[in-house]
C-alpha positions as a printed Julia matrix, in Angstrom:
87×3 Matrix{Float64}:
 -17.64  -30.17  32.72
 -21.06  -31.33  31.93
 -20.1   -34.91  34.08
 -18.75  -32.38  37.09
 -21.65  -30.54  36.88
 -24.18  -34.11  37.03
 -21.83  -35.14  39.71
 -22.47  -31.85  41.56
 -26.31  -31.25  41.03
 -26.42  -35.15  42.96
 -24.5   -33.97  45.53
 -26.9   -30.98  46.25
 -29.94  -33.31  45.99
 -28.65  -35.73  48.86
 -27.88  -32.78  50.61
 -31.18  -31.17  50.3
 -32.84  -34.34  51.09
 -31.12  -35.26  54.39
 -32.1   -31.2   55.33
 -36.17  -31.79  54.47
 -36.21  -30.17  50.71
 -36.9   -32.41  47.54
 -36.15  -29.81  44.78
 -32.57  -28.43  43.55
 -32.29  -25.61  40.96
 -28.8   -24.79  39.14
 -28.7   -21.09  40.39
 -25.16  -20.19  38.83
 -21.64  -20.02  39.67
 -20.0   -17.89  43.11
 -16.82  -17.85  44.65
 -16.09  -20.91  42.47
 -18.61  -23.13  44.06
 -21.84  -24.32  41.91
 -24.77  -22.27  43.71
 -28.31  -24.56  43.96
 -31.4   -23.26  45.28
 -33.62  -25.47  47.32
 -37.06  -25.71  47.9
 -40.02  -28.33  48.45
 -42.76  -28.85  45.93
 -45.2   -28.62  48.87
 -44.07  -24.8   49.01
 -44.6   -24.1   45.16
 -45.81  -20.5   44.89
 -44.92  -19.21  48.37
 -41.88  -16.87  48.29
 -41.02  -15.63  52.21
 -37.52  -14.35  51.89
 -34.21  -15.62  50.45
 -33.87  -18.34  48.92
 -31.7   -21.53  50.69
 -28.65  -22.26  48.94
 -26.5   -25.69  48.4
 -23.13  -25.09  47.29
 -20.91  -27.38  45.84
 -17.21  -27.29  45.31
 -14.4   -29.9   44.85
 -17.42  -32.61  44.92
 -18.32  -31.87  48.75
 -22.11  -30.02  48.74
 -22.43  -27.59  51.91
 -25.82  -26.1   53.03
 -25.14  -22.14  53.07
 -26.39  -20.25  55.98
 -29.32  -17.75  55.3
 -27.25  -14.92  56.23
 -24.8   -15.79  52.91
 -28.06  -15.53  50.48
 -27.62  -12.26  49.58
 -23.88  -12.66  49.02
 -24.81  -15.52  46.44
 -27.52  -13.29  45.26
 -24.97  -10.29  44.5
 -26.81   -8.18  46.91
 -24.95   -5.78  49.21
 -26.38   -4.82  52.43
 -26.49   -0.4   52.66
 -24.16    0.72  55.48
 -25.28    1.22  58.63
 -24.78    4.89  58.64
 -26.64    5.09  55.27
 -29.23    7.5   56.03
 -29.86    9.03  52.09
 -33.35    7.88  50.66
 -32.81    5.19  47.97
 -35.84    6.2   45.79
C-alpha cells in the first residue's frame, strides 16, 4: 500500500500544479478515494473557508468541487427547515 499511496500523493501534486497550488497534504481516506488538501505556500496562515480537495482513486487524481468539502470533511449541512438554536 505504501507504493499505491507514493503513486497517489504524485498524482495529486501534478494535479494541483496544473490547477495553480504547489502543496498536497494526505487528508485521509473517503468514499474509497485518498482525500489531499491543497494549498500554496504563498497562502501559509490564511484560512478563508474549506479547504480544496484532490482525490485520488484507481490511480486517476480528480480536483473535487468546493461544494463536496464538507462531505470529505464529514460535515452535514442542517436542513433547511431547521429552525431550533444549535447552542
Amino acid at each position: 500500500m505504501d507504493n499505491k499511496k507514493k503513486e497517489y500523493r504524485k498524482k495529486a501534486k501534478e494535479l494541483a500544479l496544473q490547477n495553480g497550488f504547489d502543496q498536497v497534504s494526505y487528508y485521509g481516506e473517503w468514499n474509497g478515494y485518498l482525500a489531499y488538501t491543497v494549498s500554496r505556500k504563498e497562502d501559509a496562515g490564511c484560512c478563508i473557508g474549506y479547504p480544496r480537495f484532490i482525490l485520488v482513486k484507481d490511480s486517476v487524481a480528480t480536483l473535487a468541487p468546493y461544494t463536496q468539502s464538507e462531505d470529505i470533511m464529514g460535515m452535514t449541512s442542517m436542513s433547511k427547515d431547521h429552525v431550533d438554536t444549535l447552542l
